[in-house]
Backbone as CSV, one residue per row, in Angstrom:
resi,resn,N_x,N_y,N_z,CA_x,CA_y,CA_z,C_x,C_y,C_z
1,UNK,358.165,67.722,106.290,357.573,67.156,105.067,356.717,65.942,105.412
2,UNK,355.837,65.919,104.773,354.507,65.072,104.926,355.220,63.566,104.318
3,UNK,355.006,61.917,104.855,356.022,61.313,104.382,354.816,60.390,103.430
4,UNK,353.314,60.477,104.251,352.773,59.770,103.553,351.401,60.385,103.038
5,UNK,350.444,59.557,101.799,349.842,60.409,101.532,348.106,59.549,101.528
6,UNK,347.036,60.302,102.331,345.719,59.467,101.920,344.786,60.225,101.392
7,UNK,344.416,59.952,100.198,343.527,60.495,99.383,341.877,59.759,99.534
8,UNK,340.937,60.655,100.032,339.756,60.189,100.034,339.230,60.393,98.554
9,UNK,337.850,59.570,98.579,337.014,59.562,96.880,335.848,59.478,97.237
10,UNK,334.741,60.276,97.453,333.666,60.231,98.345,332.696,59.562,96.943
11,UNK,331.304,59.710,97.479,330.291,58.710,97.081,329.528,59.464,96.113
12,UNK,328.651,59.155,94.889,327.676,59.822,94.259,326.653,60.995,94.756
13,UNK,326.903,62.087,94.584,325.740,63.635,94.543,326.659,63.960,96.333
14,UNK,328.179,63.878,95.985,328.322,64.311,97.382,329.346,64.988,96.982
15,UNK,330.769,65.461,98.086,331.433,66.198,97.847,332.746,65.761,98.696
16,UNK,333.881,65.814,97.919,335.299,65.563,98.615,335.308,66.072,100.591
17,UNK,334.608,67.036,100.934,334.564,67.712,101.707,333.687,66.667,102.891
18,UNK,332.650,65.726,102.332,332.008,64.654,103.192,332.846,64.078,103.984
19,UNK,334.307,63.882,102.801,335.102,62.354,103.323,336.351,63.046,104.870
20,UNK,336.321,64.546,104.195,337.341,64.848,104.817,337.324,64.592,106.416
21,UNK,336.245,64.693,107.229,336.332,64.854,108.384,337.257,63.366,109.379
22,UNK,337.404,62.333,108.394,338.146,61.341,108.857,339.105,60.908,109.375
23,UNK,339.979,62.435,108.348,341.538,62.649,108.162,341.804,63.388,109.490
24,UNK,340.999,63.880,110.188,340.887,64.700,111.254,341.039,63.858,112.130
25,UNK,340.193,62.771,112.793,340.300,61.757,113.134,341.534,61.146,113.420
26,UNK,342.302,60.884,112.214,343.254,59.980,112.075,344.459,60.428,112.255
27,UNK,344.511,61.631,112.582,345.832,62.731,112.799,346.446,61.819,113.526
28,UNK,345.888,61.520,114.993,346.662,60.709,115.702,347.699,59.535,115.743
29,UNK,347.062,58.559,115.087,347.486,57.342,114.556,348.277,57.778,113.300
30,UNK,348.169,58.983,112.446,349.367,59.336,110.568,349.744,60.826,110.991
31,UNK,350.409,60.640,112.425,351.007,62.695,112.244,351.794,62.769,111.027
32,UNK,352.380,62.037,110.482,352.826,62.717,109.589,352.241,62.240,108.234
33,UNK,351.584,62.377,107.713,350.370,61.871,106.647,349.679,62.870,106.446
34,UNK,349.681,63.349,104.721,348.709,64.231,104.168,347.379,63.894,103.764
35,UNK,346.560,64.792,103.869,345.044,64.183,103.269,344.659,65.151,102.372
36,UNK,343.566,64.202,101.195,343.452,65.043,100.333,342.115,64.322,100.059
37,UNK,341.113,65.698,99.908,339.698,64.888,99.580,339.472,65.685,98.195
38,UNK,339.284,65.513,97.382,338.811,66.231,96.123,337.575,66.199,95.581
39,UNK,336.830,67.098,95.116,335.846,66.650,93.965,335.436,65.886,93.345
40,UNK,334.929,64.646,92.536,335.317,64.009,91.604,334.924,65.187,90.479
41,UNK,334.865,64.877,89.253,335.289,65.933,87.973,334.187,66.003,87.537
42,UNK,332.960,65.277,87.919,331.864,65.787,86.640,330.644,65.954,87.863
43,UNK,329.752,66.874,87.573,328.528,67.290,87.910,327.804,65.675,87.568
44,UNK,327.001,65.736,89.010,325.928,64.850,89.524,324.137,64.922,89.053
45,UNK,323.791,64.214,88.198,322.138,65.169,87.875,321.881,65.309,88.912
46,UNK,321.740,64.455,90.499,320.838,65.168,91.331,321.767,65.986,92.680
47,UNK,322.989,66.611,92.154,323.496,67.510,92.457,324.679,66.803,92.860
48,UNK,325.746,67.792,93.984,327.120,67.188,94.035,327.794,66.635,92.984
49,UNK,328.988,65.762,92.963,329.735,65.459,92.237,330.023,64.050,91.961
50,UNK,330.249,63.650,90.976,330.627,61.915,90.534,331.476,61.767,89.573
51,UNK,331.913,60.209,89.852,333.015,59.972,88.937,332.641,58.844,88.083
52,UNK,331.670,58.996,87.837,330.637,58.439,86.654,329.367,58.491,87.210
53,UNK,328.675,58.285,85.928,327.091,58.368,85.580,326.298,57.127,86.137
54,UNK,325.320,57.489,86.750,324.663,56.215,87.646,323.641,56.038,86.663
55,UNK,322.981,57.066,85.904,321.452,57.067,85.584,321.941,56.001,84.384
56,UNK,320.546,54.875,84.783,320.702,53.660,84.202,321.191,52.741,83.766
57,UNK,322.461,52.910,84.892,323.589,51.789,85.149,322.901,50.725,85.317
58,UNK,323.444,49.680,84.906,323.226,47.825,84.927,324.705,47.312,85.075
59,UNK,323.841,46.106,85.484,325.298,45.201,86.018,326.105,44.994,84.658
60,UNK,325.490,45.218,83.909,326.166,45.049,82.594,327.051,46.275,81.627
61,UNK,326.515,47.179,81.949,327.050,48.486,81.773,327.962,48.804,82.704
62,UNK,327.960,48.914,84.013,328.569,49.299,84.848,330.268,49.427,84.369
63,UNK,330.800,48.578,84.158,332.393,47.962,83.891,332.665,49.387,82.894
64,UNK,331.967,49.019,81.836,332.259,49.950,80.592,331.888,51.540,81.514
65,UNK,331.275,51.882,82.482,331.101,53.611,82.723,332.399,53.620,83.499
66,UNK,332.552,52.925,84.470,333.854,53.345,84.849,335.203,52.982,84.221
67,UNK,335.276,52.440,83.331,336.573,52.296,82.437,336.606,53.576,81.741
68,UNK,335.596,54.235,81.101,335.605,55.709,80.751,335.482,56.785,81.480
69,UNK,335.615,56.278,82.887,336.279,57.457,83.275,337.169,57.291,84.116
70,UNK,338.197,56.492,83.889,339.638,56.209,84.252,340.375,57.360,83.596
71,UNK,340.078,58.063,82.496,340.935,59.198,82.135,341.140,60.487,82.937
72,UNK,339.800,60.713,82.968,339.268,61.930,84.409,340.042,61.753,85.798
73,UNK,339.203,60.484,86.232,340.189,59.728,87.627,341.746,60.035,87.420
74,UNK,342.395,59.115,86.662,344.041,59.502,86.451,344.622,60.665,86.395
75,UNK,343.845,61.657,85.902,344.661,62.902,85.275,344.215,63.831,86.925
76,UNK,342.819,63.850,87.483,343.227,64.060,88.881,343.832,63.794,90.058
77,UNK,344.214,62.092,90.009,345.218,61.664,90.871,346.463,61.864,90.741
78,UNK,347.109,62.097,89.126,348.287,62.505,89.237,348.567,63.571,89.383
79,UNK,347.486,64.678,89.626,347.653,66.220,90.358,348.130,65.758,91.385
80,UNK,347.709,65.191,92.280,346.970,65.522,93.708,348.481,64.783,94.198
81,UNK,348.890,63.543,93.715,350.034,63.084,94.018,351.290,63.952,93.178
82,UNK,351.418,64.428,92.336,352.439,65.389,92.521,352.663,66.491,93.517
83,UNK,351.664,66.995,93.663,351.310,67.997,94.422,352.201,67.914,95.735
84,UNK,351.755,66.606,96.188,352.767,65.965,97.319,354.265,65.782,96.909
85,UNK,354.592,65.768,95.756,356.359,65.400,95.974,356.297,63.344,95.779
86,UNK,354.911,63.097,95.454,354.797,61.620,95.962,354.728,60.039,94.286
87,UNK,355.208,61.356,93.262,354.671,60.750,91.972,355.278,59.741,91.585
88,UNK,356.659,59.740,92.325,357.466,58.471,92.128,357.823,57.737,93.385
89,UNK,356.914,57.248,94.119,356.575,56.840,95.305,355.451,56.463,95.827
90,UNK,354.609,55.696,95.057,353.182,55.465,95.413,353.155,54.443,96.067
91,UNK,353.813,54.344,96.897,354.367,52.941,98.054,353.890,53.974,99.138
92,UNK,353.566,55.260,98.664,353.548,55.597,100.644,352.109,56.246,100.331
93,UNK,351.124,55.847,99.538,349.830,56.605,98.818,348.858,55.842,99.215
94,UNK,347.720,55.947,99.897,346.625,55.082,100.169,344.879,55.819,99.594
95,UNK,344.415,55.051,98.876,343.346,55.564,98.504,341.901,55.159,99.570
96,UNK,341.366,56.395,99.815,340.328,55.602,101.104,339.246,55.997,99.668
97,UNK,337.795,55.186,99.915,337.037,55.456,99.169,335.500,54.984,99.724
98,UNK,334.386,55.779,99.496,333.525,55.401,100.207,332.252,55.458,98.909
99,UNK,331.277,53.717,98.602,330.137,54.274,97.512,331.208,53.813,96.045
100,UNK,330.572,54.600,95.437,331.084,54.790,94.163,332.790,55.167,94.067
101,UNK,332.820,56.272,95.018,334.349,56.389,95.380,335.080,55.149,95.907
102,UNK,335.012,54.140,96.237,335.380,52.881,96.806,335.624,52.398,95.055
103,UNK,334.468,51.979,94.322,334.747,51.462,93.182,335.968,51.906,92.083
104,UNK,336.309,53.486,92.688,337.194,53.927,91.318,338.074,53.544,92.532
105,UNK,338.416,53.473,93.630,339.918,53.327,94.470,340.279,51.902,94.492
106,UNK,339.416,50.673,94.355,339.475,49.809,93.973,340.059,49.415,92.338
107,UNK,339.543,49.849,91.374,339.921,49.774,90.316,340.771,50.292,89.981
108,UNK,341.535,51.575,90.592,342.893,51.868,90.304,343.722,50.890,90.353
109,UNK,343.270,50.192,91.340,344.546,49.168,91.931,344.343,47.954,91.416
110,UNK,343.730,47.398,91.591,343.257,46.001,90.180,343.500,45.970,89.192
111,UNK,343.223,47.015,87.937,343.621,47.176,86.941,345.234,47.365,86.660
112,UNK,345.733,47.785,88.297,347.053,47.936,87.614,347.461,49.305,87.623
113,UNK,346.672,50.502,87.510,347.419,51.644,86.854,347.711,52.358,88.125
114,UNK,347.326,52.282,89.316,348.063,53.016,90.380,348.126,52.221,91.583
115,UNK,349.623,51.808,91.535,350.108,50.735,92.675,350.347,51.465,93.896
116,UNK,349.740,51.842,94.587,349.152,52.607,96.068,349.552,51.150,96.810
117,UNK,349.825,51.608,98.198,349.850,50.687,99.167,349.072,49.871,99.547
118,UNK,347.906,51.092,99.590,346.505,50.433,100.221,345.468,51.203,99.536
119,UNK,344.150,50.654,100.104,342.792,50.925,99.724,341.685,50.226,100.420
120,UNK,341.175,51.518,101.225,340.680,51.326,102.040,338.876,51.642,101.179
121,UNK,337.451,50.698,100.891,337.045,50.596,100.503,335.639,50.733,101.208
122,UNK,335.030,51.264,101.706,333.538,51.351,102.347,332.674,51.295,101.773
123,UNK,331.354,50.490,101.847,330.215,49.981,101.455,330.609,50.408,99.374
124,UNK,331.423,49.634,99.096,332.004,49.205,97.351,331.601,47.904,97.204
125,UNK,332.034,47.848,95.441,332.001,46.759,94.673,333.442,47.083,94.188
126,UNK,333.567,45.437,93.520,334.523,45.698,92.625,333.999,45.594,91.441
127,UNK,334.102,46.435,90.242,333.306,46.623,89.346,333.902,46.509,87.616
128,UNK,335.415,46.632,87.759,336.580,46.625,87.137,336.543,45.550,85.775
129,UNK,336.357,46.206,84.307,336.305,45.165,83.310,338.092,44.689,83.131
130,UNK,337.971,43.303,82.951,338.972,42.699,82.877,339.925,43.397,81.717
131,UNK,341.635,43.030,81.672,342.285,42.614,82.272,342.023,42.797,84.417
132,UNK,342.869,42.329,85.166,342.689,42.577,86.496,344.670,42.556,86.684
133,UNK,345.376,43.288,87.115,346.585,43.250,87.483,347.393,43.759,88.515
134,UNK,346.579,43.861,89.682,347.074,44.301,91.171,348.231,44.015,91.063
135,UNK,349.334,45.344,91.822,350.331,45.213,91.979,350.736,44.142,93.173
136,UNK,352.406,43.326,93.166,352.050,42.514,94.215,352.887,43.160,95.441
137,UNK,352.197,42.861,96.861,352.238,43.609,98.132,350.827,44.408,98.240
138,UNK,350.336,44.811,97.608,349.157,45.871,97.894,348.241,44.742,98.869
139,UNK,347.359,45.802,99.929,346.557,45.594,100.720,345.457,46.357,100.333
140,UNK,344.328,45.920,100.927,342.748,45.868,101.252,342.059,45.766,102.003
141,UNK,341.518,46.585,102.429,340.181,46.475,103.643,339.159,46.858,103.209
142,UNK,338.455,46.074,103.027,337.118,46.441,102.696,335.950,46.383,104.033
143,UNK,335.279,47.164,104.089,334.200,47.618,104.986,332.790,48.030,104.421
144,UNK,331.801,47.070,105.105,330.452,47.314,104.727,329.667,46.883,105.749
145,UNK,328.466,47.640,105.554,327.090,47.255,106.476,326.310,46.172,105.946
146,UNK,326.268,45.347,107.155,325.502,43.946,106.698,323.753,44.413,106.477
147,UNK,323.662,45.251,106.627,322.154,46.035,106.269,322.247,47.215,104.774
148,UNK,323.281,47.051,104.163,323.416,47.924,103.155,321.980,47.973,102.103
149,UNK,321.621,49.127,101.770,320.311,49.031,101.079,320.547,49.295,99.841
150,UNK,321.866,49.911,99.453,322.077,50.498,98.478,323.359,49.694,97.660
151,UNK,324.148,49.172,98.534,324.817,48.015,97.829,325.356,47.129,98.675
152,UNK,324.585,45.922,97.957,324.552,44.501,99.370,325.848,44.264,99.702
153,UNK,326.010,44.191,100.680,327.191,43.365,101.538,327.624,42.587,101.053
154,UNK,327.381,41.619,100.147,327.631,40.247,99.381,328.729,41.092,98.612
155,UNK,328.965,41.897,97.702,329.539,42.741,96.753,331.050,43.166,97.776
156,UNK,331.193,43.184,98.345,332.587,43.133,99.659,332.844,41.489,99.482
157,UNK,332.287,40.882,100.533,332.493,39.345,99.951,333.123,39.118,98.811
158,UNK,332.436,39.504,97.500,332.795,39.113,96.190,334.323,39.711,96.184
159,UNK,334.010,40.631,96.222,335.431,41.486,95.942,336.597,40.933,96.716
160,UNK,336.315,40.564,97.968,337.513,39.727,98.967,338.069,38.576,98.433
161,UNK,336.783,37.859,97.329,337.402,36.624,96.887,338.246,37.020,95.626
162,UNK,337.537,37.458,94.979,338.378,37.800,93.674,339.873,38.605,93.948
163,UNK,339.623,39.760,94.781,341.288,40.423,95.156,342.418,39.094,95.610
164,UNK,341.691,38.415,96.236,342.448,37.236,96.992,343.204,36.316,96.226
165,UNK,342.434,36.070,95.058,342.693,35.063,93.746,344.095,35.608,93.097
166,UNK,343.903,37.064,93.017,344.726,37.968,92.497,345.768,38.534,93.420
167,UNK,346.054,37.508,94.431,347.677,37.683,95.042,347.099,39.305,95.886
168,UNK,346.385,39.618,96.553,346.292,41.018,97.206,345.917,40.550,98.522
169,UNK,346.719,41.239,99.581,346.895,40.909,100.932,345.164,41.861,101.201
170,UNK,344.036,40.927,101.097,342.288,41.417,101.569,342.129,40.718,102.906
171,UNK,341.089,41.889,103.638,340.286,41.942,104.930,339.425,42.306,104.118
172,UNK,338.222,41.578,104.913,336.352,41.992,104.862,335.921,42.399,105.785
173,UNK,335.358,43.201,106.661,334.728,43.568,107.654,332.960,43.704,107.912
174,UNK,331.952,42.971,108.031,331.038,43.153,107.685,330.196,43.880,108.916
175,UNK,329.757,44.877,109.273,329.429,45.220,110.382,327.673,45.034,110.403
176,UNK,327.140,44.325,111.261,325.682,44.242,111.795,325.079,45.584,112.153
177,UNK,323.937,45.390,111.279,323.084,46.311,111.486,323.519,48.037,111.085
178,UNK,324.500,48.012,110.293,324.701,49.024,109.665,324.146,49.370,107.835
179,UNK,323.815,50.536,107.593,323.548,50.802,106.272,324.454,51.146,105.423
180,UNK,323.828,52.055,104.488,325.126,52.906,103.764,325.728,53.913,103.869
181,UNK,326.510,53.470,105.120,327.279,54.968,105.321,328.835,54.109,105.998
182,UNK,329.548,55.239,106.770,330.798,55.102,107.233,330.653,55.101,108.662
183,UNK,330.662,54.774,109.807,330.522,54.616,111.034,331.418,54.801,111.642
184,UNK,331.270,54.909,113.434,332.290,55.386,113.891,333.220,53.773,113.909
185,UNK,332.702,53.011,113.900,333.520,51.737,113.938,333.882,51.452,113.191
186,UNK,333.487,51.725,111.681,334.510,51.441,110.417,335.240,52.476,110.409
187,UNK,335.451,53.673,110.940,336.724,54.693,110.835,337.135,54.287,111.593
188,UNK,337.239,53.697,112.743,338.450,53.479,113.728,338.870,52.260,113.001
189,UNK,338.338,51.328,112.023,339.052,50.025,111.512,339.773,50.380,110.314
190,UNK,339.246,51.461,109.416,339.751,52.009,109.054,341.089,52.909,109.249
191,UNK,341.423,53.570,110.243,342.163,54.015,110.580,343.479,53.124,110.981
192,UNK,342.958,52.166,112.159,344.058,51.246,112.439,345.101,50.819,110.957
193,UNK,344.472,50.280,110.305,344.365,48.977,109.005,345.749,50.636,107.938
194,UNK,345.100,51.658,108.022,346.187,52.432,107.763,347.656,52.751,108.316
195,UNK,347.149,52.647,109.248,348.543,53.291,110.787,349.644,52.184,109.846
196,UNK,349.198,50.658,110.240,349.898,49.718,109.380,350.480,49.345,108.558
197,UNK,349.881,49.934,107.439,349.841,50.058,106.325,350.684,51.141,105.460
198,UNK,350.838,52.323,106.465,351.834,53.771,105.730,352.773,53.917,106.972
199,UNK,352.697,52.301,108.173,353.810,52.859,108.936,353.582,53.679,109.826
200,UNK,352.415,54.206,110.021,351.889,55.366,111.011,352.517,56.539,110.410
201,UNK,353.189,56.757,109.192,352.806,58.153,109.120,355.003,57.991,108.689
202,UNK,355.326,57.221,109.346,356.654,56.935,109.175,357.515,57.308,108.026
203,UNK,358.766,57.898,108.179,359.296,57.700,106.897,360.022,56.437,106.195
């Protein structure tokens, strides 16, 4: 039996199937650790899949698109963690998230509604309309490219301070000369920052 569980949340017009190749990776460091990359639930206008609507998001809007679709998000995470045997045990559950997927794995856990161990966050914001109520013990790593074109590096920063304020054991990682993507050096920091984090896989 699988003891622990990491659920990827991939990025806007992409597909659960992007994130998966990580989990492959990481066999080593979580043999005993399930992975689960999913879909998000709604069709992308410029194809693939999302877990909210980008077209003509503002910093001001933003909060309010993903608070509406915390219903979608929830009702697929509590598949995916039953599925595992893991629904009353989200002490051994880590959400990796990369993009937009970073923002809903982040906001699970801020808001409060799914106290996961960890959350592992690549080139994200935290985007989350207040209340803010991280469970306490939860960890954070956040990872971004100090060349991000698509969402500045500063937005990790931010998020490190604010999680921090809010009692959450945060790392920032800012890597030089990287864009918007996942690298081989943020999956191996990634990876470590897990091993840690679920115990290596431990029961």
């Amino acid at each position: 039996m699988d003891s622990s569980l990491v659920i990827f949340l991939h990025g806007v017009n992409a597909a659960g199937s992007q994130l998966a190749p990580l989990g492959d990776g990481w066999r080593a460091l979580l043999p005993r650790t399930a992975f689960a990359a999913p879909d998000a639930p709604f069709a992308a206008v410029r194809g693939g899949r999302q877990w909210f609507n980008l077209e003509g998001v503002t910093q001001e809007s933003r909060p309010g698109r993903l608070a509406a679709a915390r219903p979608a998000f929830d009702a697929l995470m509590a598949e995916i963690v039953a599925a595992h045997g893991l629904s009353a045990d989200l002490g051994r559950v880590a959400l990796v998230g990369f993009s937009q997927g970073a923002m809903m794995a982040l906001d699970a856990l801020a808001s409060g509604r799914w106290p996961v161990a960890c959350v592992v966050a690549f080139s994200g914001r935290l985007a989350s309309p207040p209340p803010l109520a991280p469970p306490p013990g939860a960890a954070v790593l956040l990872i971004h490219g100090e060349d991000d074109r698509a969402i500045p590096c500063q937005e990790s920063r931010d998020a490190a301070a604010t999680l921090k304020e809010l009692g959450v054991r945060t790392q920032v990682r800012i890597l030089p000369g990287v864009n918007h993507q996942v690298t081989q050096e943020g999956a191996a920091l990634a990876g470590a920052f897990l091993a840690l984090c679920l115990g290596a896989g431990a029961a």
